[in-house]
N, C-alpha and C positions, 0 to 999 in steps of 0.2 A: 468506574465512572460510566453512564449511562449518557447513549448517543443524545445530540441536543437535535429537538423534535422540531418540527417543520410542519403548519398543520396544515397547509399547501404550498405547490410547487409557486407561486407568489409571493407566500413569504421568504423565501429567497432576496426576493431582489433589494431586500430592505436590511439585511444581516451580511454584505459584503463588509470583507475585515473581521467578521469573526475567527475566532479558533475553537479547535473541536478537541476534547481529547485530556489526557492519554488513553488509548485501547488497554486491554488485557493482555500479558506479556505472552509469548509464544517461543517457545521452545525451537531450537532450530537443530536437531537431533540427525546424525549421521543418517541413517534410515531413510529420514524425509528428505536430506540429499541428495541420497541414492536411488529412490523413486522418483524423484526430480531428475535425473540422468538417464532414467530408462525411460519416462518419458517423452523427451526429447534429445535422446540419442547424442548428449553430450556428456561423454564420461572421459572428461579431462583428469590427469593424475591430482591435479589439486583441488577436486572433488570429491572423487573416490575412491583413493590410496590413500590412507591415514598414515602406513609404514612408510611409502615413497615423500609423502607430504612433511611431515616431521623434519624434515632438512630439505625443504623447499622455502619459500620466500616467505610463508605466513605462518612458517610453525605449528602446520596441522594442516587439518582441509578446510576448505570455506564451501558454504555457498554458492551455488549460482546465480548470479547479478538478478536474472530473470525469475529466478523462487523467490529470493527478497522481495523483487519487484511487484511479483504474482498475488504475493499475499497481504498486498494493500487492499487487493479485493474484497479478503475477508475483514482488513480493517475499517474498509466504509463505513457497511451498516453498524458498526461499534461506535464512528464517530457521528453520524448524521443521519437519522431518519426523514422521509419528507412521506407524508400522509395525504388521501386525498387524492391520491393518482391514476390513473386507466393503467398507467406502466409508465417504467422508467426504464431507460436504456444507454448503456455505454457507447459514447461516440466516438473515445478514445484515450490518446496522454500527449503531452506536451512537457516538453523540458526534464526529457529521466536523465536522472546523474547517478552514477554510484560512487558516492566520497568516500567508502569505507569498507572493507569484505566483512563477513558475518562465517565466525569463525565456529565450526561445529562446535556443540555443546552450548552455542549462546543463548540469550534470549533478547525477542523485537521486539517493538509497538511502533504502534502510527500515533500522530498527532496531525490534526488539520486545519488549514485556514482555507477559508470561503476567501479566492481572490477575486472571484467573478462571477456576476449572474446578470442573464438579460434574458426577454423575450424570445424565441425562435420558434415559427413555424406550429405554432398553437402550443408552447407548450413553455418552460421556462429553463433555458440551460443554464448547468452550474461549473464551473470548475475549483474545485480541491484541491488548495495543494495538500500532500499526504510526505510525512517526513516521518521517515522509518528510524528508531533509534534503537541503538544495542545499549542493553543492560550494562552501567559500568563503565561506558566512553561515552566519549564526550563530543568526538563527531562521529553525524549519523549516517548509517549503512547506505541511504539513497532518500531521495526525494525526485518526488514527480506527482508534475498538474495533471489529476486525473479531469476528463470532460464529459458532463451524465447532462442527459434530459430526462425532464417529466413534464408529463402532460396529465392536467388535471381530469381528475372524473365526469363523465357527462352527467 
């Protein structure tokens, strides 16, 4: 499915309550784990011990809440383009939850709802919610209001 186009940061404010989505599924492979662990020098056993994880509490290794979380980023641009802009930039997130671990070998995607958009400071903020689901279950790995500004082209 192909992002839903925005042909400026205005038309926002007229698509609150839409949903975006589903992105393309993604693989969440031990590997990418494990570079997730060495880059932020969290290499907890129920990340990166497959042998010690196996008779730990999830039956294998999961995920890091914050690589789930990470790669909403890549699901944006999948679920929402907005055209027309000088730049857009991340302000932040509001309300991260993780309901579920993402257990190596799975696969994600984002789905998204536009819960908000207003004016701000010459340009038109939006916020996202982005809800991560794993292939196969039925609640999903995390969700969280991402918050972007764009400010249109001179």
């Amino acid at each position: 499915m192909s992002a839903r186009i925005f042909e400026t940061p205005a038309a926002l404010l007229d698509a609150v309550g839409e949903s975006f989505g589903p992105t393309e599924w993604v693989a969440i492979e031990q590997d990418r784990i494990d570079l997730f662990a060495q880059a932020t020098d969290d290499h907890q056993w129920i990340h990166v011990d497959p042998e010690r994880a196996k008779d730990g509490p999830f039956g294998g290794t999961i995920a890091h809440g914050y690589l789930t979380m990470s790669l909403v980023n890549r699901f944006l641009p999948e679920l929402v383009e907005v055209r027309g802009v000088s730049m857009g930039i991340n302000i932040g997130t509001d309300n991260l939850r993780f309901l579920n671990p993402v257990r190596s070998g799975s696969r994600i995607r984002g789905k998204g709802e536009l819960v908000k958009a207003e004016e701000a400071k010459g340009g038109v903020q939006a916020v996202v919610r982005v809800t991560v689901e794993i292939e196969g279950v039925e609640k999903p790995a995390c969700a969280v209001d991402t918050i972007s500004r764009f400010y249109p082209a001179q």
